[in-house]
Every structure is written in C-alpha cells, then in structure tokens.
N, C-alpha and C positions, 0 to 999 in steps of 0.2 A: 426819403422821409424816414424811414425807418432807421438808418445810419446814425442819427443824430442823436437818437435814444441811445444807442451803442457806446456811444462817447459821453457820458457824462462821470463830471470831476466834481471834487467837492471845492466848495465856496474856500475863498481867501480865508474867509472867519475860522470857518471847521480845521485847517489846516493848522491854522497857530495853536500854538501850546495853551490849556487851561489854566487859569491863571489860580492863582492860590485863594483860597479861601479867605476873607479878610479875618475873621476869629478862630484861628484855624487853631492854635495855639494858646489863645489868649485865656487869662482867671476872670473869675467872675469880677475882680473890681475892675477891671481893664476894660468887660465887658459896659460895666455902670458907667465909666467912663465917660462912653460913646454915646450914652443919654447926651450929654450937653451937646450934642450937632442937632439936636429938635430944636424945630424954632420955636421964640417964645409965644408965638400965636397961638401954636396946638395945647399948650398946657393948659389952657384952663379947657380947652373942649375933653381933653383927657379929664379933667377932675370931674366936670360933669357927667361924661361917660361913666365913669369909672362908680360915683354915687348911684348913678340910674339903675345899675347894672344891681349896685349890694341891694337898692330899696328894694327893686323888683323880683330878687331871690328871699330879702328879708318877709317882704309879705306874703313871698310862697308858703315860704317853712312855717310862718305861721296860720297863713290858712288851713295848712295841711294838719296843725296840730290844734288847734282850738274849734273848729268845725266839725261839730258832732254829727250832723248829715251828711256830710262829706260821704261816697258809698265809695270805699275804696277795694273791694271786692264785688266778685260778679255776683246778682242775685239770684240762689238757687245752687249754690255751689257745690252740691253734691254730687253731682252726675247732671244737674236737669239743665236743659237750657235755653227754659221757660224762665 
C-alpha cells in the first residue's frame, strides 16, 4: 500500500509544454480587436451593467457631497471615545 504513493508521476497535461499566452505580444488595438468574439447577446447586458455601476457611484459622490449630516468623522475626536 504504501509503494504506490512512492510512484507517483505527473499527469499527461502537466507534462506538455505551456502553451503561449494568447495576448502575449499583442497592442492595445489588436487587443480591441478581440471585443468582436462577444456575442451580441451580452452587449446590451454590458450597457446596462455598465450604467448601473456609473448611476450607483454617481449617487455616492453625491450623497457624500451635498449631505450635510452626513458624520464622516468619529464623534469626540480628540482622544475620547465617548
């Protein structure tokens, strides 16, 4: 039982050579390129994403700036921490 632990080999995969990186080389417009292999289904779920994402940072930044209660330090900030 013990022997068969003794003998291990690596997998068929592990043995073959790593294969090249497909952008390994590549400029940025070669990179744009490779956009056009998305299918055209994901693109609008990208546009939606992609708005979801600006609105929900957009209303951050401004909550953070027009909200005068907003307590964005701690209360007591001298030492106390009361």
């Amino acid at each position: 039982m013990q022997r068969q632990f003794l003998h291990m080999r690596p997998t068929r995969k592990l043995m073959a050579p790593v294969p090249k990186e497909e952008h390994s080389a590549h400029t940025i417009s070669q990179r744009i390129r490779t956009l056009r292999k998305i299918p055209a289904e994901l693109i609008p779920l990208g546009v939606v994403l992609g708005f979801a994402l600006f609105a929900a940072a957009f209303a951050s930044v401004r909550k953070f700036y027009t909200d005068r209660t907003l307590r964005l330090t701690r209360q007591g900030s001298n030492g106390d921490e009361h």
